[in-house]
C-alpha positions in Angstrom: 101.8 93.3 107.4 99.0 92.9 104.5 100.4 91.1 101.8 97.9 92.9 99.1 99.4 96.1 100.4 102.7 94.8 99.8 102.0 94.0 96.8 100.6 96.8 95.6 103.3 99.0 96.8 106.0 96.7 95.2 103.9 96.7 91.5 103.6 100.6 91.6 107.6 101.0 92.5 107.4 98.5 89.3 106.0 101.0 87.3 108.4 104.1 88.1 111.0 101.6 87.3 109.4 101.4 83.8 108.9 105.3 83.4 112.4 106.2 84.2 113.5 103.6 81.9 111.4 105.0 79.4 112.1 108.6 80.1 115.5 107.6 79.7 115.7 105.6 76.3 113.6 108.7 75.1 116.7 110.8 76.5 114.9 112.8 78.9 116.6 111.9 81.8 120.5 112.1 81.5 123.4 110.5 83.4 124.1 114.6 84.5 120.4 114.8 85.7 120.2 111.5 87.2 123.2 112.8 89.5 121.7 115.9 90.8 118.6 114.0 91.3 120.5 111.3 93.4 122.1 114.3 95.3 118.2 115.9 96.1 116.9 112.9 97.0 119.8 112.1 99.3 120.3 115.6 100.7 116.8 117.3 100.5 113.7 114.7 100.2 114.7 111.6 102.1 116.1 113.7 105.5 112.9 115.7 105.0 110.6 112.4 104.7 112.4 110.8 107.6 111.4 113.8 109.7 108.2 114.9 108.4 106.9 111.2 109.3 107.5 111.0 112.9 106.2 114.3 113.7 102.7 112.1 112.5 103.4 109.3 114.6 102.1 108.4 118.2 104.9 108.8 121.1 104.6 105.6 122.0 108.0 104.0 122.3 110.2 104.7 125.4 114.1 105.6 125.6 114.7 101.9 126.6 112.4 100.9 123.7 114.7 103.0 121.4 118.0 101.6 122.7 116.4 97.8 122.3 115.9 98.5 118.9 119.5 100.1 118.3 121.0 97.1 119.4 118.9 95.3 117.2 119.6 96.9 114.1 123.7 96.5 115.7 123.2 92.4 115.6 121.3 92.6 111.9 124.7 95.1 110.4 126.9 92.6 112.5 125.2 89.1 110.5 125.4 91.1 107.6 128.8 92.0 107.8 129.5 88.3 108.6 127.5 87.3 106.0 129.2 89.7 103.3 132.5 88.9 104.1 132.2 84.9 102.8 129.4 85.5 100.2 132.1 86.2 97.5 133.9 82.4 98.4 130.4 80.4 99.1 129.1 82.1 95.5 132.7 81.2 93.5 133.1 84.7 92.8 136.7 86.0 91.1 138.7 87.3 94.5 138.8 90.5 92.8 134.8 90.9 92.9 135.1 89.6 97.0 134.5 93.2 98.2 132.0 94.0 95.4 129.6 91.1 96.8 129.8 92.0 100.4 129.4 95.2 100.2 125.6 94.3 98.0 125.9 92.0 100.9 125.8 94.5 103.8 123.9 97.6 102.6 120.4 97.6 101.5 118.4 100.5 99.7 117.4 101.6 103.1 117.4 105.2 102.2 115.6 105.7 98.4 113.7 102.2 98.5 113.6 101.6 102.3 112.0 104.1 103.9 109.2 104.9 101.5 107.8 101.2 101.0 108.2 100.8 104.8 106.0 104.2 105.4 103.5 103.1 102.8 103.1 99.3 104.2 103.8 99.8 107.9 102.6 103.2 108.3 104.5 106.4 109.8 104.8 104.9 113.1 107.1 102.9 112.0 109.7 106.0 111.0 111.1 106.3 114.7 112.8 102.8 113.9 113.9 103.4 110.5 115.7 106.6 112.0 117.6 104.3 114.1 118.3 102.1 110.8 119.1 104.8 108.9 122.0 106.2 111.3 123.6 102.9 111.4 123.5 102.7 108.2 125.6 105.6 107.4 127.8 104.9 110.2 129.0 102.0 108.3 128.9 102.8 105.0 131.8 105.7 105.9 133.6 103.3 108.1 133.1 99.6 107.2 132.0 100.4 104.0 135.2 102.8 102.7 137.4 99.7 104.6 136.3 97.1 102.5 136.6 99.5 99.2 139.7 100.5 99.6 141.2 97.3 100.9 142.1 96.7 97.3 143.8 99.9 96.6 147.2 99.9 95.8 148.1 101.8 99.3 145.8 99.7 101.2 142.7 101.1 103.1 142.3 104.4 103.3 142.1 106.3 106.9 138.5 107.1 108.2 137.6 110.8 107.8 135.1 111.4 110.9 133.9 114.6 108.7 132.5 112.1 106.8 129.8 111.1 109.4 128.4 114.8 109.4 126.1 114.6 106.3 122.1 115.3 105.9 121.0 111.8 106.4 122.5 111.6 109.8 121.3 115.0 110.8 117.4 114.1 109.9 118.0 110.7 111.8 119.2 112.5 114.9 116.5 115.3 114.2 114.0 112.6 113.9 114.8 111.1 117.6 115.2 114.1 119.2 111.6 115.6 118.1 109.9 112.6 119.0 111.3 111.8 122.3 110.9 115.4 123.2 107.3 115.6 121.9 108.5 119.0 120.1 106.1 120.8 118.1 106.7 121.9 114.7 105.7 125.3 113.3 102.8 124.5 111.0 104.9 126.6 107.7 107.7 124.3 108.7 106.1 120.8 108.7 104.3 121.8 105.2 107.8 122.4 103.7 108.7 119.1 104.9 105.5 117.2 103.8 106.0 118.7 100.1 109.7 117.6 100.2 109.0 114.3 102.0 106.2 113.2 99.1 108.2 113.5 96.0 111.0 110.2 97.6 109.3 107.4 95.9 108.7 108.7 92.5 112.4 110.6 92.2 114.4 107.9 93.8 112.9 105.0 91.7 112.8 107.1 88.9 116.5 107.3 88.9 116.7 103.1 88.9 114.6 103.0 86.0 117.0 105.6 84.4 120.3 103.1 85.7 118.6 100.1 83.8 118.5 102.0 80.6 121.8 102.3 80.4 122.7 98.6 80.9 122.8 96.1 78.1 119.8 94.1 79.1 121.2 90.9 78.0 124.2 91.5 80.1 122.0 92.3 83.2 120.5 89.2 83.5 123.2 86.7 82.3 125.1 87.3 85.4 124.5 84.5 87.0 126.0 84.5 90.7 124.1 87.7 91.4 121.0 85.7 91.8 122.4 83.6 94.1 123.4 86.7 95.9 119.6 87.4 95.7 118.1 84.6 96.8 120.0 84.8 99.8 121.0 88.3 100.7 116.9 88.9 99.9 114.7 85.5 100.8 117.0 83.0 103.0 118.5 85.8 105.2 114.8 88.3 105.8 112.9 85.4 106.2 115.3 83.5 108.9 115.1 87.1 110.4 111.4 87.1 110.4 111.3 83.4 112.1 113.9 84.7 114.8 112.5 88.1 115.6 109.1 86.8 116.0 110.2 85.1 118.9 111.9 88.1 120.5 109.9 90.7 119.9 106.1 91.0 120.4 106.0 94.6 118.1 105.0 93.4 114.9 106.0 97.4 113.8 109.5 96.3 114.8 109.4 92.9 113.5 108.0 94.0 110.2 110.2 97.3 109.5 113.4 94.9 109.6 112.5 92.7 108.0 111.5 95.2 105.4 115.0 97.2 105.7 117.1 93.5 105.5 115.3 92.7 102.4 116.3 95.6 100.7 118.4 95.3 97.3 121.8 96.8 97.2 122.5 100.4 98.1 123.4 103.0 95.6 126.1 104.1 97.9 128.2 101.3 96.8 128.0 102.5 93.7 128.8 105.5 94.7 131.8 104.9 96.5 132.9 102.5 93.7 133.3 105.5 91.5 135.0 107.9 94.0 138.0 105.1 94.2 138.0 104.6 90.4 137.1 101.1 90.4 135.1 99.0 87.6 131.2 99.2 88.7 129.9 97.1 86.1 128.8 94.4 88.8 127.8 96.9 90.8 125.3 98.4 88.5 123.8 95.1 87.6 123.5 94.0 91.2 121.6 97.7 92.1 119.3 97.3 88.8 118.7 93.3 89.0 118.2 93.2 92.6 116.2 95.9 93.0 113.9 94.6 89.8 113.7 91.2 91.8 112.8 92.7 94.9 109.3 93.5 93.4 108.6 89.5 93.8 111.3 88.9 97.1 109.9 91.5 99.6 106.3 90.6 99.1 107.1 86.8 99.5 109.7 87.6 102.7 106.6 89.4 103.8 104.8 86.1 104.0 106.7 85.4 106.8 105.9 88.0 108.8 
């Protein structure tokens, strides 16, 4: 993994950050528009960027290589989950923010952040493995995910909906798999579409970040102190011990280097998102997303030292 191409990629996200921050304070981008931005990106763009980048990428990983890599993305959710659910105690958070911190704990911006800076660093060969991250991902974040945010409801957690699971990110993930393992051909009118969709994901998604920090007192976003201990672990300490240990597994520096990438994510807008569906205060939320994902221009490209 080039550190200079790291870095580059991490000082151009950087500047989309600034534009929709910019675009917002000049009131060009609106809370309404951020939304059905959010919903494009998530719906249209990022499925079709998952699946127009493994139709580019050489068939060189196996079913067994696959499955090795599934339960390797399993153990990194599982220390994660372990992780998140003591990071509100070991950081002296109020027990009422608890479930706040491990959810920026176990979910990473895998899907607006993730997948584009690991295409642009690692290459589209990569995109077979973030597929596999990408479906665990939303596994949890309808099952572990909605346990942990509605433990503190007033009726206790709320019962799993398996309707839930059937959304457009899992569909490109399973898409994804199924054309590469089957060497399937896609209709050249088709994989066009795709591509178009595919290359608007980086500019859109950070676009809407830069938008989110507009609308946050800036003093207020930086004052909150525990959330850069939450940082410095959840996006240095744990990705570079990962690095260390998956160096001495694995021999694929693509896989080595794409989780290390996807673990050293900030936190996911879906926590957020969820957040606001159960009517709960998202004020550390939103300056986790924003501050984390500001930081991550200087975490990820020294994680990637490491690797």
């Amino acid at each position: 993994m080039s550190i200079q191409v790291v870095s580059t990629q991490m000082c151009v996200i950087f500047i989309f950050i600034l534009i929709g921050y910019i675009m917002a304070k000049k009131e060009m981008l609106s809370p309404p528009t951020c939304k059905q931005l959010s919903g494009l990106i998530v719906n249209v763009c990022s499925p079709a960027l998952m699946v127009t980048s493994v139709l580019s990428a050489e068939r060189s990983v196996s079913l067994k290589g696959l499955l090795t890599v599934l339960i390797a993305v399993i153990a990194l959710f599982a220390v994660q989950i372990l992780l998140g659910i003591f990071m509100g105690r070991i950081l002296h958070a109020p027990r009422e923010q608890w479930h706040h911190y491990n959810m920026m704990t176990v979910f990473g911006n895998i899907g607006f952040v993730g997948i584009p800076v690991a295409l642009a660093v690692l290459g589209s060969g990569c995109m077979i493995y973030a597929a596999i991250f990408n479906l665990v991902f939303n596994i949890l974040i309808y099952t572990y995910g909605m346990l942990v945010m509605t433990s503190q409801n007033e009726g206790g957690a709320e019962k799993f909906d398996w309707k839930k699971l059937i959304n457009m990110g899992n569909a490109a993930a399973i898409v994804a798999i199924i054309v590469y393992l089957g060497n399937i051909t896609v209709p050249v009118i088709a994989s066009t579409a795709l591509t178009y969709m595919a290359n608007t994901v980086t500019f859109l998604s950070v676009l809407v970040i830069g938008a989110s920090v507009a609308r946050l007192p800036l003093r207020s976003l930086f004052t909150e102190v525990r959330l850069y201990g939450l940082i410095a672990i959840r996006m240095l300490v744990f990705p570079i011990a990962v690095a260390l240990v998956m160096k001495q597994i694995f021999t694929d520096p693509m896989i080595v280097g794409l989780s290390v990438l996807m673990v050293a994510m900030p936190a996911a807008n879906m926590s957020l998102m969820l957040a606001e569906a159960y009517d709960q205060d998202t004020t550390l939320l939103s300056k986790g997303i924003v501050l984390s994902t500001l930081c991550s221009v200087v975490t990820i490209t020294i994680t990637s030292l490491f690797v």
